[in-house]
C-alpha positions as CSV (number, residue, x, y, z in Angstrom):
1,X,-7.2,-53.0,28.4
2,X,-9.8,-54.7,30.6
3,X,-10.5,-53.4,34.3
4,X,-9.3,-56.6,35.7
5,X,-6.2,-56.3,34.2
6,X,-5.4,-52.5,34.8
7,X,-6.3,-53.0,38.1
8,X,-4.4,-56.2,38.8
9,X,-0.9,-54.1,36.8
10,X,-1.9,-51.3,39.3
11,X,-1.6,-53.5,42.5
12,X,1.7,-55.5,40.9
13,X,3.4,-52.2,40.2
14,X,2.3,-51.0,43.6
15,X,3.2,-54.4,45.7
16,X,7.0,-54.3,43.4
17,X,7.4,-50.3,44.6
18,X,7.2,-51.3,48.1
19,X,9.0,-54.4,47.9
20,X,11.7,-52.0,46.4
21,X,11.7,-49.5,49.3
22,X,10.5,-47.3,46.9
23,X,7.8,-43.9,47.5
24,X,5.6,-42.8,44.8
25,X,7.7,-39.8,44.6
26,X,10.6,-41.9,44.2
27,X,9.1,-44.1,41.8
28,X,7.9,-41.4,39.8
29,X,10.9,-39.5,39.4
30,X,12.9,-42.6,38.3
31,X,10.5,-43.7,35.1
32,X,10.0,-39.9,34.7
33,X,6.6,-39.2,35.5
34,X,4.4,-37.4,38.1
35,X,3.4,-38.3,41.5
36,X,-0.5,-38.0,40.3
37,X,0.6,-40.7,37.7
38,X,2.4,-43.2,39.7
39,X,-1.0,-42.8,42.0
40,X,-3.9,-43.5,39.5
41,X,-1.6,-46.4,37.9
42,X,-1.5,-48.2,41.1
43,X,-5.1,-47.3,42.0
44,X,-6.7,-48.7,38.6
45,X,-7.7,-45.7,37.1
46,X,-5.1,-45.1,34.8
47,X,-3.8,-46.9,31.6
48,X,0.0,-47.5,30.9
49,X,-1.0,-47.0,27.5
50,X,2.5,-47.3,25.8
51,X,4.6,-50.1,25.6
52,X,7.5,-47.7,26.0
53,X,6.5,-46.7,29.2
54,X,5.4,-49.9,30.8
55,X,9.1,-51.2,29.8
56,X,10.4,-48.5,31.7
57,X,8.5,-49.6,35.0
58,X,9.4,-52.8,34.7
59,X,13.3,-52.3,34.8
60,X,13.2,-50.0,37.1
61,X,11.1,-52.9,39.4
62,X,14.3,-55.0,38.0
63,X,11.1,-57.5,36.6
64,X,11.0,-59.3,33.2
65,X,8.7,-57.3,31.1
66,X,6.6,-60.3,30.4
67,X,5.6,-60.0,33.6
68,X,3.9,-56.5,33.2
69,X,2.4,-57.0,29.8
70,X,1.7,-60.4,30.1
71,X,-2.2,-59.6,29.7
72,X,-1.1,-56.4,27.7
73,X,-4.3,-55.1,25.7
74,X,-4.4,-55.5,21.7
75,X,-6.5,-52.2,20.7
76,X,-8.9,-52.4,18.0
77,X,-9.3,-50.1,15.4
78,X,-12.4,-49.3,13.7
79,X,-12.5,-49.3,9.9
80,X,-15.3,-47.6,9.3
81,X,-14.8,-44.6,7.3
82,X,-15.2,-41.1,8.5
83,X,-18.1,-39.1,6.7
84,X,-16.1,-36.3,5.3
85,X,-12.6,-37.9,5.2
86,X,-12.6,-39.8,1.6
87,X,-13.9,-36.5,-0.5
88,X,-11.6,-34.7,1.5
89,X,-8.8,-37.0,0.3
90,X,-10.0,-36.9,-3.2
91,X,-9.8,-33.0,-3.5
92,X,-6.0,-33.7,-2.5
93,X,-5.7,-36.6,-5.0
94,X,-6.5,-34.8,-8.2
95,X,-4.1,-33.1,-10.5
96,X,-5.4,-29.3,-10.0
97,X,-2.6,-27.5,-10.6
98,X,-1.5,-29.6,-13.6
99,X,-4.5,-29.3,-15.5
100,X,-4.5,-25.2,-14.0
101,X,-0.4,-24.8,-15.9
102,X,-1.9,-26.2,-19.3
103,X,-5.2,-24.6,-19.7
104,X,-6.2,-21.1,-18.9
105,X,-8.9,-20.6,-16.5
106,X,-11.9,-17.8,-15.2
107,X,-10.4,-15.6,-12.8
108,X,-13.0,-14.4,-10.0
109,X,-12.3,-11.5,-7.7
110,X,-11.3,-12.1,-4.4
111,X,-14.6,-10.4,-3.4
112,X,-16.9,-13.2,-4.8
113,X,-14.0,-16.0,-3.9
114,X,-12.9,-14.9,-0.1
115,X,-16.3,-15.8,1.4
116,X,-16.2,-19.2,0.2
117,X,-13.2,-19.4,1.6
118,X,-14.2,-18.2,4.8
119,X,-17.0,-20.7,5.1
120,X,-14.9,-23.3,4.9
121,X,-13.3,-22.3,8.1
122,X,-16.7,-21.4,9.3
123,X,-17.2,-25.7,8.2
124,X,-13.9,-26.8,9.8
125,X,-14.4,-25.1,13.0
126,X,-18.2,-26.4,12.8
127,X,-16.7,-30.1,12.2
128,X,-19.3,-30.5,9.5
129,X,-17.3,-32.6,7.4
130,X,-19.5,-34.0,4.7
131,X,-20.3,-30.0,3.8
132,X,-16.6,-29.2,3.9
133,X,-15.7,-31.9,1.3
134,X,-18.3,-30.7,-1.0
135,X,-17.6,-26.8,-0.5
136,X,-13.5,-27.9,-1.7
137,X,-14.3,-30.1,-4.7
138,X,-15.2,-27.1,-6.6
139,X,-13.3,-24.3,-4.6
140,X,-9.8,-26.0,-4.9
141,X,-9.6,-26.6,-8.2
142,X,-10.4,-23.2,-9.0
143,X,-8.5,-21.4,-6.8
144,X,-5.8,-23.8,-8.6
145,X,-6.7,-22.6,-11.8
146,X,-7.0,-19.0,-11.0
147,X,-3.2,-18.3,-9.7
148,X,-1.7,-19.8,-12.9
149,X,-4.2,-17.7,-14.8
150,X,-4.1,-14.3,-12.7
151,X,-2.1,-11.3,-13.9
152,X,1.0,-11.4,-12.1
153,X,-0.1,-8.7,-9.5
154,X,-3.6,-10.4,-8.9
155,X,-1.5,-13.3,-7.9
156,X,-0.4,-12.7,-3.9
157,X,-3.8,-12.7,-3.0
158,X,-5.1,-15.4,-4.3
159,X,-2.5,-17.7,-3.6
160,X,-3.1,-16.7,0.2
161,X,-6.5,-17.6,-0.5
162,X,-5.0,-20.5,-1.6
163,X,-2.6,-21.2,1.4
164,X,-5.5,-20.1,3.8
165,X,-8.2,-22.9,2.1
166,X,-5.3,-25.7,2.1
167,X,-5.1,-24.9,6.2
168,X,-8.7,-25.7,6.8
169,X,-8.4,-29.0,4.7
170,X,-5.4,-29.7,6.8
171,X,-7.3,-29.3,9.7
172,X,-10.0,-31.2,9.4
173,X,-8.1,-34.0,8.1
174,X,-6.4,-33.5,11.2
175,X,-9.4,-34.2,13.2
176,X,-10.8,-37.2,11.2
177,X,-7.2,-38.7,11.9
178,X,-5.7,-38.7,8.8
179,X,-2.6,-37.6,9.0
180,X,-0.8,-38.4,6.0
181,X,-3.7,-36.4,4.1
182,X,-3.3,-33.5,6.8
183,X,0.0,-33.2,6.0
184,X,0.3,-33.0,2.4
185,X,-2.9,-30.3,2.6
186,X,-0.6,-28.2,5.0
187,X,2.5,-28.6,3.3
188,X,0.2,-27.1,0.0
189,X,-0.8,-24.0,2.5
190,X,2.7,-23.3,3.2
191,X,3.9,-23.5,-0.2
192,X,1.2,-21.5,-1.4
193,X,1.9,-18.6,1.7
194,X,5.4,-18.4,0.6
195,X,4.4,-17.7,-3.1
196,X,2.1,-15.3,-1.6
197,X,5.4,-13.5,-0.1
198,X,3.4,-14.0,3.6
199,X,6.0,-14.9,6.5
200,X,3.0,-15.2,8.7
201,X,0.8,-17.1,6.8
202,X,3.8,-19.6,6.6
203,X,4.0,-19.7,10.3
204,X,0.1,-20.2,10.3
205,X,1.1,-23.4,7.9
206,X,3.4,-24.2,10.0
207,X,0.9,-24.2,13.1
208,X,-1.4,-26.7,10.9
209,X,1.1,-29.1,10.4
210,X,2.0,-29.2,14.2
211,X,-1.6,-30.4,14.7
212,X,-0.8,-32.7,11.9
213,X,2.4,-34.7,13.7
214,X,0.5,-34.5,17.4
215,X,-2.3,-36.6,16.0
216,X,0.2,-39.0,14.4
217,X,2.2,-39.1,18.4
218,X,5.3,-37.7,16.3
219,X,6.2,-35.7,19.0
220,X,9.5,-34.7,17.9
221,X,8.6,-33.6,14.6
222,X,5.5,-31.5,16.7
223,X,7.7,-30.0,18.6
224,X,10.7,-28.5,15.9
225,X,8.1,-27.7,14.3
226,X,6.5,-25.2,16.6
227,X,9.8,-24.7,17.9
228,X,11.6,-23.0,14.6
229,X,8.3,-21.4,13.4
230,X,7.6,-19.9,17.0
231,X,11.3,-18.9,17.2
232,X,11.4,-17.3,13.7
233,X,8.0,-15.4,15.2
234,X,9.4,-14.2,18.8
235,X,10.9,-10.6,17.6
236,X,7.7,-9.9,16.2
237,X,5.4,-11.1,18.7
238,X,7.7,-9.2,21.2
239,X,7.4,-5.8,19.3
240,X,3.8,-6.0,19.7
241,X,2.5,-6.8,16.1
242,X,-0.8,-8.6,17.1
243,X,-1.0,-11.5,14.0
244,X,2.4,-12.3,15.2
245,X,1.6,-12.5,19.1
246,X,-1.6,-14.8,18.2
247,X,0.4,-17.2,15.9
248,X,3.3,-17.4,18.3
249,X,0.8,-18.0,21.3
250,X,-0.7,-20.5,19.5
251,X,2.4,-22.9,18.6
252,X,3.6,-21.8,22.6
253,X,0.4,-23.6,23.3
254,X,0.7,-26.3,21.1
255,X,4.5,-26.7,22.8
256,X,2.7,-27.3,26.0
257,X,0.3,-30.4,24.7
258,X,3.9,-31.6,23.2
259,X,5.4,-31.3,26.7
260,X,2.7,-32.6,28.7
261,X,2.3,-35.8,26.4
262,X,5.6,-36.5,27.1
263,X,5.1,-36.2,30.9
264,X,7.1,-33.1,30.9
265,X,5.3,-31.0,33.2
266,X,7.3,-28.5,34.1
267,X,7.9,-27.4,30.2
268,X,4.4,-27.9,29.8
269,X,3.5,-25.4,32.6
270,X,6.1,-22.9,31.9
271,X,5.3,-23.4,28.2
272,X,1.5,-22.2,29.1
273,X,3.0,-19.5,31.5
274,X,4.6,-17.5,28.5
275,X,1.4,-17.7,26.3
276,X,-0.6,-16.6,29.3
277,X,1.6,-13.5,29.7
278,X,1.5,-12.4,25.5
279,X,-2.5,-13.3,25.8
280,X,-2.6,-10.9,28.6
281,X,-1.0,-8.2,26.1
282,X,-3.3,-8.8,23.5
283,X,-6.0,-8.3,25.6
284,X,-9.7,-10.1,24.2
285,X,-9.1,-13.1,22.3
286,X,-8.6,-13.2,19.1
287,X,-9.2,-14.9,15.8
288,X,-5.9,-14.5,13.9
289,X,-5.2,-17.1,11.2
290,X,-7.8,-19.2,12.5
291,X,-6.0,-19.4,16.1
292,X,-8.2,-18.9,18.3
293,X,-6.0,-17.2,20.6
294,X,-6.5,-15.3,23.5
295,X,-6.5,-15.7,27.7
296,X,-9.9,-18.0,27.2
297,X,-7.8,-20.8,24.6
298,X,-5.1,-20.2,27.1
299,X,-7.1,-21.9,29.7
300,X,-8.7,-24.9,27.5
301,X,-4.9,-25.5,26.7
302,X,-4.4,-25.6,30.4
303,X,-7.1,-28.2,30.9
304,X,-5.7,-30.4,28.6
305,X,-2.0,-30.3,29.9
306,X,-3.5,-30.5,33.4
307,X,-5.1,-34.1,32.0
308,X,-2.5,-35.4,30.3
309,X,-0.4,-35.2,33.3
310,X,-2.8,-36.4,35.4
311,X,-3.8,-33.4,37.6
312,X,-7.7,-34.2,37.3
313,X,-8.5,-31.6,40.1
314,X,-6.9,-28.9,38.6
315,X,-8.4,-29.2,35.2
316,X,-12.0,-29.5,36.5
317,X,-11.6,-26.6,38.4
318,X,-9.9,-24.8,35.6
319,X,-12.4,-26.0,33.4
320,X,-15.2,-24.6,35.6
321,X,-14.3,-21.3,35.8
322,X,-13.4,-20.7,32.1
323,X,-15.8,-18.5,29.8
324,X,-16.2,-20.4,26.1
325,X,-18.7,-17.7,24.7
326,X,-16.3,-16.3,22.6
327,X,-15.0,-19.4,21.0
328,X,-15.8,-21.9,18.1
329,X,-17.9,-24.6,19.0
330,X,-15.3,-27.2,18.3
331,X,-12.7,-25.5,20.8
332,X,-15.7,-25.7,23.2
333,X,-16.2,-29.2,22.4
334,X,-12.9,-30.0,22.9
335,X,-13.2,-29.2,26.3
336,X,-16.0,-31.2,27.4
337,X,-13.8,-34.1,26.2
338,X,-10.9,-32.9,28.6
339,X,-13.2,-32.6,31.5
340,X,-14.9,-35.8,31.0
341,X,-11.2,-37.7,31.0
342,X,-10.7,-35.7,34.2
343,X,-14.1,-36.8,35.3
344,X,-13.2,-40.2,34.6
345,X,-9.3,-40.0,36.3
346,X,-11.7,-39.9,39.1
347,X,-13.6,-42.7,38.8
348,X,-16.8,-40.3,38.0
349,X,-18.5,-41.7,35.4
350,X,-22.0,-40.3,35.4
351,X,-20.1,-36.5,35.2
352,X,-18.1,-37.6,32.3
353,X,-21.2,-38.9,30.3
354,X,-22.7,-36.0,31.0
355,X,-19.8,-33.5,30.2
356,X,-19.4,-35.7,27.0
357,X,-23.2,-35.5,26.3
358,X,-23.2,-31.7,26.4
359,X,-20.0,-32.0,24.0
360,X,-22.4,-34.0,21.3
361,X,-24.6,-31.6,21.6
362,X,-22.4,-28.7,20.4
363,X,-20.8,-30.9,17.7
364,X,-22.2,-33.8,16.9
365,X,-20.1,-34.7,13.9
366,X,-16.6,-34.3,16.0
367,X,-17.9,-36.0,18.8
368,X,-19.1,-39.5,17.1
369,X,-15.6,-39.5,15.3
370,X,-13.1,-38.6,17.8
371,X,-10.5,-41.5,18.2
372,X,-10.5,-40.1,22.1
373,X,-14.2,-40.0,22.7
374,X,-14.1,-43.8,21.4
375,X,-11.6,-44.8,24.0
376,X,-12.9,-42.5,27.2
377,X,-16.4,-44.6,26.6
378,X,-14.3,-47.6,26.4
379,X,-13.0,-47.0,29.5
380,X,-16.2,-45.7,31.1
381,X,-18.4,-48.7,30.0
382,X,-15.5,-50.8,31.8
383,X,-16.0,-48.5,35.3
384,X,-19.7,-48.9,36.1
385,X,-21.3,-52.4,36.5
386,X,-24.4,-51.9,34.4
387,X,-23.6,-49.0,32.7
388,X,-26.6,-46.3,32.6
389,X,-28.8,-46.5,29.7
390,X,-27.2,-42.7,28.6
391,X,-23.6,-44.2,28.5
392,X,-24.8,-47.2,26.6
393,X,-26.9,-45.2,23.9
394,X,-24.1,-42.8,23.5
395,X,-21.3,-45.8,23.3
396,X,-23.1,-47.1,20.2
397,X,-23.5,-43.8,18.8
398,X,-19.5,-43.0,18.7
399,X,-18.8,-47.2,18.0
400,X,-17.0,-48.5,21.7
């Protein structure tokens, strides 16, 4: 969408609203969205960036839709592949556990077998891709091979070895935007947690595969996801079992993102109300199936919701306050990015390079493949007239 043309659909909307009789508020409340929404629209500084939506305004206006999207924008897509994403796919494409039912393989111990696994979480939550594809070529297959081969009691554990190395694969294809890969990988995990007789190693699959349908905008199928797992979760959570308080606080929190992207901000708020209570309990954050969870990932979550509904002054000042030192680099990556869209809500685009420069810093690799880093610079390289010489180098690092 060019800047002449959001800001020209800002003024229209706003010219048709008071033609109307209408307020902001009123406005708002009748296409079901915020006050701070119906503001930045008008003002230029936000996208209508779903057909859906802009169909909505325009019968409400009582205009023909060709009005409103006469100019509507056509978004490119890059096709350049990910580094990381094809071996990724490959690990998922090859017959493993056939070859692992017709010939007998080496059984390692868990000892030698767990670290690798734990490195590639270590990779995941490092976003270093390239490393992660070649750490699972050998690791799944084996792992594969080893749970057919196992004595039965050897074969719990390995198989939530198993279920734990098919959630990192899922999540990192998560990230690189491949979704239809994500999902099989955590769809493997969960399989592989239930033959591991592990309720909340399931629910951790199950908080994967969230991620999974909120990259793909399947909103629905985010939310009954982390719905029936969170649900299935709440007695133990509530009894005080810790695993169970992180894995439930984490799909609570993924509830809120759900919520907020579909301009529901009073779920998403109460939504991040109820994990900030049971974070509370558990006192530090924790680390719990690769969660993350604890009052610190409470208030990135917070950010983000704050963003997506278009409350730029509350996330920055959220965002400000918040200590990071205790989490991953790619959670504190993630958000820079928030706070540079707020940063850029407000028309401030030398603080949102910045914020994003610092988030390229921490994790290069996420940064330069991030669908949403591609599209803030977009937007940003649209706001200032030249752009800075930092904005420009960094848009042809990420490919705006």
């Amino acid at each position: 969408m060019s800047e002449e043309y959001q800001r020209a659909l800002g003024r229209r909307i706003a010219q048709e609203r008071k033609r109307r009789g209408l307020s902001q508020a009123e406005l708002a409340q009748l296409i079901d969205r915020s006050v701070a929404w119906v503001s930045q629209v008008e003002r230029g500084v936000r996208k209508v960036d779903r057909m859906s939506v802009l169909e909505n305004v325009a019968t409400v206006l009582e205009l023909p839709l060709s009005e409103l999207a006469a100019e509507a924008p056509v978004v490119a897509a890059t096709t350049e592949e990910v580094p990381g994403a094809a071996g990724l796919r490959l690990v998922l494409s090859g017959a493993h556990s056939l070859r692992a039912m017709l010939h007998a393989a080496p059984v390692p111990t868990t000892t030698e077998i767990r670290p690798r696994v734990e490195r590639a979480w270590h990779l995941t939550h490092e976003s270093q891709y390239v490393e992660l594809a070649d750490l699972l070529r050998g690791l799944v297959p084996a792992l594969e091979g080893a749970v057919r081969s196992a004595p039965e009691e050897q074969r719990p554990e390995l198989f939530e070895l198993l279920a734990t190395l098919y959630q990192a694969c899922s999540a990192a294809l998560a990230k690189l935007g491949e979704p239809e890969a994500a999902w099989i990988a955590a769809d493997r995990a969960i399989v592989a947690a239930e033959r591991a007789s592990d309720p909340l190693l399931m629910a951790a699959g199950a908080f994967r595969l969230g991620f999974v349908f909120l990259g793909a905008r399947h909103f629905d199928q985010a939310e009954e996801t982390a719905r029936t797992a969170a649900e299935a979760l709440w007695f133990l959570a509530d009894q005080g079992k810790p695993e169970a308080m992180s894995l439930w606080g984490g799909l609570t929190l993924q509830r809120a993102v759900i919520t907020s992207r579909l301009n529901q901000a009073d779920a998403a708020y109460e939504h991040l109300a109820r994990a900030r209570e049971v974070a509370a309990r558990l006192g530090d954050g924790r680390n719990d199936y690769n969660t993350e969870f604890g009052p610190a990932n409470v208030a990135l979550y917070e950010v983000a919701v704050a963003v997506e509904v278009g409350d730029a002054g509350l996330a920055l000042r959220v965002g400000s306050a918040v200590d990071t030192s205790s989490l991953s680099s790619e959670r504190r990556a993630r958000l820079n990015i928030d706070l540079a869209r707020a940063h850029a809500q407000r028309r401030q685009v030398a603080e949102a390079t910045a914020t994003l420069l610092e988030a390229e810093a921490i994790t290069p690799e996420q940064i330069r493949n991030h669908r949403m880093v591609r599209q803030l610079v977009a937007d940003l390289l649209t706001m200032q007239d030249p752009p800075s010489s930092e904005l420009r180098e960094f848009a042809e690092r990420v490919g705006a």
